[in-house]
The first five atom37 places (N, CA, C, CB, O) and aatype in JSON, in Angstrom:
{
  "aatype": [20, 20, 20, 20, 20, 20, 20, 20, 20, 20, 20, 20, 20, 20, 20, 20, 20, 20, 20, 20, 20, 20, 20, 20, 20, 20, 20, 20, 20, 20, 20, 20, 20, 20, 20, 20, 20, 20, 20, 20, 20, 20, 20, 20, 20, 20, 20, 20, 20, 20, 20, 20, 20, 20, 20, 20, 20, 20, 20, 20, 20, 20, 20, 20, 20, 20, 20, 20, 20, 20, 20, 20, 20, 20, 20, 20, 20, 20, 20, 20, 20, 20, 20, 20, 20, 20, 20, 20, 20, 20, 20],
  "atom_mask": [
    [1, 1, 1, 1, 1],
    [1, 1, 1, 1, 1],
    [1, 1, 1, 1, 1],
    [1, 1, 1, 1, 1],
    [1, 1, 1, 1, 1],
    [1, 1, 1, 1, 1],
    [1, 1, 1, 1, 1],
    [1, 1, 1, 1, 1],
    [1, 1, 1, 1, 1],
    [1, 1, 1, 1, 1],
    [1, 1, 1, 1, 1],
    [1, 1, 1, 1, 1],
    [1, 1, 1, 1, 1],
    [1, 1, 1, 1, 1],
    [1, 1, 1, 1, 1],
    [1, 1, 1, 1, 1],
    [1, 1, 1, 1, 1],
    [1, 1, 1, 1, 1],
    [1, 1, 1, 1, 1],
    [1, 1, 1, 1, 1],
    [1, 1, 1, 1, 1],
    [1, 1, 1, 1, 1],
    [1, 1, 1, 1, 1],
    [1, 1, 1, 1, 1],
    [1, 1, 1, 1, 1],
    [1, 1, 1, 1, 1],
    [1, 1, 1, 1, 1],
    [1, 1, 1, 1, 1],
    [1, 1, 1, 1, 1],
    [1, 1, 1, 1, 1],
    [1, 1, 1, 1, 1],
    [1, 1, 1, 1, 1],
    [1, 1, 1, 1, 1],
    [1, 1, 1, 1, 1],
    [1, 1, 1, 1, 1],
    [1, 1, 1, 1, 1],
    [1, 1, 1, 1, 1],
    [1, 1, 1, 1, 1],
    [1, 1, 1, 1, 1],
    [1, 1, 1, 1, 1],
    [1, 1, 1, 1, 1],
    [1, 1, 1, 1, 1],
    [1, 1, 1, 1, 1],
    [1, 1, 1, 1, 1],
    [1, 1, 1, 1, 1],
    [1, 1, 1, 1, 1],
    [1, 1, 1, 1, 1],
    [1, 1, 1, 1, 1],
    [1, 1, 1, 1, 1],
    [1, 1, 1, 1, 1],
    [1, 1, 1, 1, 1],
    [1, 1, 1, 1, 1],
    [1, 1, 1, 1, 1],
    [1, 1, 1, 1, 1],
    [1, 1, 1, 1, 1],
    [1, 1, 1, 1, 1],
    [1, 1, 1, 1, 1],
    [1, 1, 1, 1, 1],
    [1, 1, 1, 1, 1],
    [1, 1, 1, 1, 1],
    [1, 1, 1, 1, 1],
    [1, 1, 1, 1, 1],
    [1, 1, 1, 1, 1],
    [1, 1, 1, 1, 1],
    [1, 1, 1, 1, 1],
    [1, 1, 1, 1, 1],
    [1, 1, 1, 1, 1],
    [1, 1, 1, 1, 1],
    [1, 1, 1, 1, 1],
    [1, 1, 1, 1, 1],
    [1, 1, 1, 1, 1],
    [1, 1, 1, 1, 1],
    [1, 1, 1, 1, 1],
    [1, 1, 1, 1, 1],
    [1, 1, 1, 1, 1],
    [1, 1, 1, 1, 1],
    [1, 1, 1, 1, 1],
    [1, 1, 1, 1, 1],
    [1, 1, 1, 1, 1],
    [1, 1, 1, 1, 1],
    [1, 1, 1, 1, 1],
    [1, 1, 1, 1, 1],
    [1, 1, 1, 1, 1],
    [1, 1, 1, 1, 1],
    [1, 1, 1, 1, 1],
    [1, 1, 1, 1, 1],
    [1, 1, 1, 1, 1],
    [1, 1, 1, 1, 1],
    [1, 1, 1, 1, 1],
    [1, 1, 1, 1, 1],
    [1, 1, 1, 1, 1]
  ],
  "atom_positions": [
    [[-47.97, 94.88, -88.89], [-46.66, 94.91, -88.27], [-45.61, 94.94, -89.38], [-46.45, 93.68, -87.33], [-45.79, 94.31, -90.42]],
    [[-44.48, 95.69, -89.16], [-43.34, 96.07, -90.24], [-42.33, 95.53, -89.41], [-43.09, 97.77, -90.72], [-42.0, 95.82, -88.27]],
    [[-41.71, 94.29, -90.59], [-40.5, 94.05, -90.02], [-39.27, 94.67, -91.12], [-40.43, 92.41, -89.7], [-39.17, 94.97, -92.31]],
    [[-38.23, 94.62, -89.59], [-36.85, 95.43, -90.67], [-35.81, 94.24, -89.95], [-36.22, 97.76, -90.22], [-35.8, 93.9, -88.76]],
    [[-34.83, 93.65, -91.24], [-33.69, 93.21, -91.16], [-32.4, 94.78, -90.52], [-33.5, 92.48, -92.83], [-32.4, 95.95, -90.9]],
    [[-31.73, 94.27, -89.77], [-30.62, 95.48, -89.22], [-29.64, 94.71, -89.23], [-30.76, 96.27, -87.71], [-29.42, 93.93, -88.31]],
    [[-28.9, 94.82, -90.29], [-27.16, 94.76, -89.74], [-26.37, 95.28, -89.6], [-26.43, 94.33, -90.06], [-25.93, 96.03, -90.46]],
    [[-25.75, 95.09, -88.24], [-24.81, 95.85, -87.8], [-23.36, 95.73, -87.68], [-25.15, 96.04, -86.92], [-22.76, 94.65, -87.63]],
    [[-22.96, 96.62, -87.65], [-21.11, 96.31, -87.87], [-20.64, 97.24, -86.31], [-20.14, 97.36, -89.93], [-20.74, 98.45, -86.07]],
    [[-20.15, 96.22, -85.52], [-20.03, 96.56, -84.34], [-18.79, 96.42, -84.4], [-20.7, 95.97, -83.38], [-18.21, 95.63, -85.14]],
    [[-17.95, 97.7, -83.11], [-16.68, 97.65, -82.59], [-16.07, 96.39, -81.86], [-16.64, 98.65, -81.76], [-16.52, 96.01, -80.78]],
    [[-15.09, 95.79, -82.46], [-14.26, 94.66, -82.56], [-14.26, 94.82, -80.93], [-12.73, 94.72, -83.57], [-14.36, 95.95, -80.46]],
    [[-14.13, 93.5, -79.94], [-14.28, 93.65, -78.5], [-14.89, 93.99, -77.99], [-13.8, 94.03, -77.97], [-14.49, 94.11, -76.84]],
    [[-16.51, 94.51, -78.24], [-17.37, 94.9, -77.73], [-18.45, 94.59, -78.05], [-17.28, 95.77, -77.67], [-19.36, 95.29, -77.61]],
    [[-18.79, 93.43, -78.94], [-20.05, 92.65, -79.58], [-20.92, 92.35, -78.5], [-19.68, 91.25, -80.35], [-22.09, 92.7, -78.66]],
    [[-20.53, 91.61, -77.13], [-21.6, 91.39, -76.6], [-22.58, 92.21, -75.41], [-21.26, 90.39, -76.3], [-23.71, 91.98, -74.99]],
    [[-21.48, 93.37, -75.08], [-22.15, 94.34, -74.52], [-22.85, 95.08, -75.46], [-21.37, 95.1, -73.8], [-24.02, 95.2, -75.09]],
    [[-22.6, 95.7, -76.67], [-23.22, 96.09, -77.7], [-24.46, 95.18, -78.44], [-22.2, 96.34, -78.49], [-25.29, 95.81, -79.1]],
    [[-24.59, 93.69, -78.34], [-25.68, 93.17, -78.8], [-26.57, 93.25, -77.77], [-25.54, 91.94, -79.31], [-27.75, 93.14, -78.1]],
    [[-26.36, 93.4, -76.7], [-27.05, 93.44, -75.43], [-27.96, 95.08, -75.16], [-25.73, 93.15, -74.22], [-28.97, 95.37, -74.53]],
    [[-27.17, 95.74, -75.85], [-27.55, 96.9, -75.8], [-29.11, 96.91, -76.94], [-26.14, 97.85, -76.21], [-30.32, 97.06, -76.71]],
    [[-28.29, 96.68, -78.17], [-29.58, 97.01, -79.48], [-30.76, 96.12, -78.92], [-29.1, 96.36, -81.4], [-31.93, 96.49, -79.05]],
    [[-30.25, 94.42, -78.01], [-31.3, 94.02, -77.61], [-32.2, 94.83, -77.01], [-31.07, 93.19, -76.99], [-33.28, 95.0, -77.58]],
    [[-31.93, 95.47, -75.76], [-32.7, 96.34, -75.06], [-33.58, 97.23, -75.74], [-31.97, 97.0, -74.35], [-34.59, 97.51, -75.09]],
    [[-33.5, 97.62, -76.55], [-33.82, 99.02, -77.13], [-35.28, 98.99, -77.45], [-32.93, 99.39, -78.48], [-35.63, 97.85, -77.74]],
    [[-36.19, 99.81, -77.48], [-37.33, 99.17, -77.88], [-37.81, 99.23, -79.26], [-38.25, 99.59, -77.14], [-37.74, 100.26, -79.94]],
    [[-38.35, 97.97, -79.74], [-38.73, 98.04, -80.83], [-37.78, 96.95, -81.81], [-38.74, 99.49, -81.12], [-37.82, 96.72, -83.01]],
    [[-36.91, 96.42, -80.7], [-36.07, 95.27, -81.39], [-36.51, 94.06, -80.31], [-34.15, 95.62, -81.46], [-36.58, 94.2, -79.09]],
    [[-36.81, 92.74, -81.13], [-37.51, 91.62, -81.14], [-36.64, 90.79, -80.9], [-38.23, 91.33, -82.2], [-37.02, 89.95, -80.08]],
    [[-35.27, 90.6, -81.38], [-34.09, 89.87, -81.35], [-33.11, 90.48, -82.22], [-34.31, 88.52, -81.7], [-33.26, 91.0, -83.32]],
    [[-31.73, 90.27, -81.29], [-30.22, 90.2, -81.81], [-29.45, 88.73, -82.02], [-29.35, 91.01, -80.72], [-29.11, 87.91, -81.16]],
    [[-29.35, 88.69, -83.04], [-28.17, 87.57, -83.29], [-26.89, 87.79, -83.63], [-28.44, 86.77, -84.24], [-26.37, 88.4, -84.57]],
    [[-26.56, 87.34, -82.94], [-24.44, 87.48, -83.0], [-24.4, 86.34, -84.22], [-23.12, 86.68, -80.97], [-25.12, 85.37, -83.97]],
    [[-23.73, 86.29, -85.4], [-23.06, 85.62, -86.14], [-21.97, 85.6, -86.99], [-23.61, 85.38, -86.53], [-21.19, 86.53, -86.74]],
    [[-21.71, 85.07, -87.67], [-20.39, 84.92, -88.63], [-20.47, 85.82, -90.11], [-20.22, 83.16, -89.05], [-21.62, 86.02, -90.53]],
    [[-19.66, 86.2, -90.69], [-19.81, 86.4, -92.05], [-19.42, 87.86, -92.03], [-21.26, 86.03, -92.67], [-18.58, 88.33, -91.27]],
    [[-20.39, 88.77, -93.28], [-20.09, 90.11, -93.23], [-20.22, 90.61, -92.3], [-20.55, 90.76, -93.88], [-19.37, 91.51, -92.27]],
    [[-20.96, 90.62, -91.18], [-21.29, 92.07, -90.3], [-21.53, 90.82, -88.61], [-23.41, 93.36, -91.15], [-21.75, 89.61, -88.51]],
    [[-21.4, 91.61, -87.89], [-21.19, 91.13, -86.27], [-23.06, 90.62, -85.87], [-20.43, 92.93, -85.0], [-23.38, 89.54, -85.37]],
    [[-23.85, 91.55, -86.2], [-24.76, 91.49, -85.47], [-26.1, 91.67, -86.22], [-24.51, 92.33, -84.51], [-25.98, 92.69, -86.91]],
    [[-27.3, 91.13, -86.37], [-28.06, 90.77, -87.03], [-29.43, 91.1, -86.07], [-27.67, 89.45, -87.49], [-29.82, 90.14, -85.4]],
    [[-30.34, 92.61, -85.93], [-31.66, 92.71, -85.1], [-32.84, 93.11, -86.45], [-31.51, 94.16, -83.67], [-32.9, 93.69, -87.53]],
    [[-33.82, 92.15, -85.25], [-34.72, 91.98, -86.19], [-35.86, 93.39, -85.27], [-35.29, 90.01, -86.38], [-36.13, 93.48, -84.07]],
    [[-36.18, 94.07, -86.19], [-36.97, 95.23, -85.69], [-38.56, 94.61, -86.23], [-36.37, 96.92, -86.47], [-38.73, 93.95, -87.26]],
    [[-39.61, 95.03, -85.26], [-40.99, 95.16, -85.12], [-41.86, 95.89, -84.85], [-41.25, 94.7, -84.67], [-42.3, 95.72, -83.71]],
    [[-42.5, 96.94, -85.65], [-43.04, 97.73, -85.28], [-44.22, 98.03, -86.4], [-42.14, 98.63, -84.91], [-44.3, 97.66, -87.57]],
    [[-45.18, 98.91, -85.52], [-46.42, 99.29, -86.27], [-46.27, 99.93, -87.64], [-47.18, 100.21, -85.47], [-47.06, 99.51, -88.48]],
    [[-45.16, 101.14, -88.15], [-45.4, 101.99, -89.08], [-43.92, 102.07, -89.48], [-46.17, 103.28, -88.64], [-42.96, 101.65, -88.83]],
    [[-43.91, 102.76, -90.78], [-42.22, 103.18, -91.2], [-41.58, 104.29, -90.32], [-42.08, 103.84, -92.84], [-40.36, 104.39, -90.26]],
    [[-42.24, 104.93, -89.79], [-41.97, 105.89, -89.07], [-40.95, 105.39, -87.98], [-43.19, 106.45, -88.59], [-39.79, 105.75, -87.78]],
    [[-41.66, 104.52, -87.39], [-41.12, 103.98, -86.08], [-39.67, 102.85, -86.34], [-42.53, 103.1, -85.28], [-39.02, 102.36, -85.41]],
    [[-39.39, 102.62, -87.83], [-38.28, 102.18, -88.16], [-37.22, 103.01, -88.19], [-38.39, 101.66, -89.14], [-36.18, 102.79, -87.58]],
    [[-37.47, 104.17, -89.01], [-36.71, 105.18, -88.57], [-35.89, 105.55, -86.91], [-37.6, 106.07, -88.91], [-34.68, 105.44, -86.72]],
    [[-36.71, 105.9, -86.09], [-36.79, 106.45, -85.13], [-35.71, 104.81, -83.81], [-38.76, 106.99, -85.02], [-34.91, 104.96, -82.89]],
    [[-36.26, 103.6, -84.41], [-35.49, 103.12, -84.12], [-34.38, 102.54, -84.06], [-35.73, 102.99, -84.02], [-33.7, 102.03, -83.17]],
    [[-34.26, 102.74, -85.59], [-32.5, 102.54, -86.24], [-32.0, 103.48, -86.12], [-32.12, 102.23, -87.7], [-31.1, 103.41, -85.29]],
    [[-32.2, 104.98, -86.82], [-31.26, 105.93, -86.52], [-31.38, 106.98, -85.13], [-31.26, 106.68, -87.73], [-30.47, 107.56, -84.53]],
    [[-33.05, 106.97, -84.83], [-32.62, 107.35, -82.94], [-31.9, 106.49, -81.92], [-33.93, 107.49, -82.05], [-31.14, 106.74, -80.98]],
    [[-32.41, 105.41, -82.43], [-31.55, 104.56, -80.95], [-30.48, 103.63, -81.16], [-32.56, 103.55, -80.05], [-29.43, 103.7, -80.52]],
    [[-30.77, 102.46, -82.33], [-29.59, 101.87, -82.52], [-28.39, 102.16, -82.85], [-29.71, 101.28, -83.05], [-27.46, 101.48, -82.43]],
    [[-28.15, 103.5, -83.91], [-27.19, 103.85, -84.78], [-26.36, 104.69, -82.74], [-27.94, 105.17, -86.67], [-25.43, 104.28, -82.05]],
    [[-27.05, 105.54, -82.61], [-26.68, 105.91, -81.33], [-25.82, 105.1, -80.02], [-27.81, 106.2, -80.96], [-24.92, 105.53, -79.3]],
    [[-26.62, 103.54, -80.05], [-26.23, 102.31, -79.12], [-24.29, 102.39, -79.17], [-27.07, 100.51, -79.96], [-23.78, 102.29, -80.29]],
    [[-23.31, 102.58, -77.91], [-22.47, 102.71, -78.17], [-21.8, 101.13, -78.7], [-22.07, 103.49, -77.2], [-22.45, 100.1, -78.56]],
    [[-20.18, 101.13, -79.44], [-20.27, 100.13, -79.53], [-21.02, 99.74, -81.18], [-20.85, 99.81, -78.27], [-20.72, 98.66, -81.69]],
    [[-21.78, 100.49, -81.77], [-22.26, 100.47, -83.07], [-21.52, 101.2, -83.9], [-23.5, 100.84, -83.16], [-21.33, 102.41, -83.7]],
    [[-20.88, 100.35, -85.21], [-20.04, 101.19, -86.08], [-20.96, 101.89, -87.11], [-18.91, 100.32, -86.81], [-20.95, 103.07, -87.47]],
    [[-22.09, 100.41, -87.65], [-22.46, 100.76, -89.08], [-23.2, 99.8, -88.8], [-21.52, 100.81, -90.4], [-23.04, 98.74, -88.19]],
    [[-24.98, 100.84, -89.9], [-26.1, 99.6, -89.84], [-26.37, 100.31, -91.17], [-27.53, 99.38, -88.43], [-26.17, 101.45, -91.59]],
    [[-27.03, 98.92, -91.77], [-27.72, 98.44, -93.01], [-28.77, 98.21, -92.86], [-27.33, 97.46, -93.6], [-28.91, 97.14, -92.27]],
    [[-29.78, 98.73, -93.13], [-31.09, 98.16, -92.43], [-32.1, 97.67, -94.17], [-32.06, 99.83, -91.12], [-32.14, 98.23, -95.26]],
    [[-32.75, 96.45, -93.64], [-33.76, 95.6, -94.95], [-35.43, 95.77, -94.73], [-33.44, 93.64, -94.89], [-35.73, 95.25, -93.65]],
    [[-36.2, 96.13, -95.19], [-37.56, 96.31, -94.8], [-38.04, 94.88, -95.5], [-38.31, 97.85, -95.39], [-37.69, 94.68, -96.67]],
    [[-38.61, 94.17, -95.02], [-39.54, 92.59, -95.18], [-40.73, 92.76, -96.06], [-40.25, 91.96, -93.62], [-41.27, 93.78, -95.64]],
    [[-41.35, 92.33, -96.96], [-41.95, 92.53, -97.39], [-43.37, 91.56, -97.03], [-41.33, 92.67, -98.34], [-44.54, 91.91, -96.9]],
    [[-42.85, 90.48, -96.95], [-43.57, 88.85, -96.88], [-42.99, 87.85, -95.73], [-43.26, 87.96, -98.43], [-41.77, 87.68, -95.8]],
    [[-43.51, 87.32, -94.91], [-42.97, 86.5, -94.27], [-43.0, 85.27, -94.6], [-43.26, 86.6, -93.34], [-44.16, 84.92, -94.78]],
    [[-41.93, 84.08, -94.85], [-42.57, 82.8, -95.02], [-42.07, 82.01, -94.05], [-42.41, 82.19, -96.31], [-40.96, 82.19, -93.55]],
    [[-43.04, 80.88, -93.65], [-42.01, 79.65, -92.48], [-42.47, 78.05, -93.34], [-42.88, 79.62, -90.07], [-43.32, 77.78, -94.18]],
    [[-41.89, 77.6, -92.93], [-41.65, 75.96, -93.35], [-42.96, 75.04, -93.86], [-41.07, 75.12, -91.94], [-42.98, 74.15, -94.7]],
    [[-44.34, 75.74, -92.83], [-45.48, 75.53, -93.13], [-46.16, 76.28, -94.21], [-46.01, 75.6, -92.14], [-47.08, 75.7, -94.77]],
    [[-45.85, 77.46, -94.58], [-46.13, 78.02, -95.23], [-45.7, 77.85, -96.86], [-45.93, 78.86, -94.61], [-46.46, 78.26, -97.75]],
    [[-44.74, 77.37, -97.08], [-44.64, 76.39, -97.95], [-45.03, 75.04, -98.44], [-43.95, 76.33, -97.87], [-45.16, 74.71, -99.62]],
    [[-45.23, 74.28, -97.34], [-45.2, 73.1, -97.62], [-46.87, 73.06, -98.0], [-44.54, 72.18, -96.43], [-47.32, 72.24, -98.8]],
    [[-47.54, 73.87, -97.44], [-49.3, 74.18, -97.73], [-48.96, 74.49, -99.21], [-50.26, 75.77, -96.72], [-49.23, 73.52, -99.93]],
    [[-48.5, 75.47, -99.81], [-48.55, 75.78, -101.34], [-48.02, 74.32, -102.14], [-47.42, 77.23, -101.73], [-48.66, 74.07, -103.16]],
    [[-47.21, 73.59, -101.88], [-47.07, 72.74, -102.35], [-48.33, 71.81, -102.76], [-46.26, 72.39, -101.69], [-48.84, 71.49, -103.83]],
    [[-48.54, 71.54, -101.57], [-49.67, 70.47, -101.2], [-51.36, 71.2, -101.88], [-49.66, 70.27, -99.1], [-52.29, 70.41, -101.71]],
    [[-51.66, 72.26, -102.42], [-52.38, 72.59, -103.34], [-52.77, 71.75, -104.38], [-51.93, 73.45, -103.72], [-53.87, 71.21, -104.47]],
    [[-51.73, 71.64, -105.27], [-52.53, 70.7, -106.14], [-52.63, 68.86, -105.81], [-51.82, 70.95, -107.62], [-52.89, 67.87, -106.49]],
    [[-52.35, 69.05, -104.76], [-52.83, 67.34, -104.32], [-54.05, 67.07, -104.11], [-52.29, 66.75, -103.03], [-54.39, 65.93, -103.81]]
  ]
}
């Protein structure tokens, strides 16, 4: 599974019909609305690079309501456990 960071820079007054939208779309896992540089934050999931493509610039970039996306390809996933195990190695 290939994950992609997407941020998006959405039209001012229209964030939550527009996060609602990229939500829908397939091949996006979650949208987060937050603060900072950019409006909207989807996390894409899919089998191949191909299908990253096809879903950032076929469907999201398309999603009305979308100004501008940045998209991040993941390399590694880590969570809280997954650390705290490497730690706990040399114990």
């Amino acid at each position: 599974m290939i994950t992609a960071i997407v941020l998006i820079d959405a039209d001012n007054g229209r964030i939550p019909e527009t996060a609602q939208a990229v939500a829908d779309t397939e091949g996006v896992a979650e949208v987060y609305s937050c603060a900072g540089d950019v409006d909207l934050i989807a996390i894409v999931r899919v089998r191949d690079h191909e299908q990253i493509a096809d879903v950032v610039t076929g469907r999201i970039d398309k999603v009305d309501g979308v100004a501008r996306t940045t998209t991040h390809i993941a390399f590694k996933s880590y969570s809280s456990a997954d650390v705290e195990a490497g730690f706990s190695l040399g114990e």
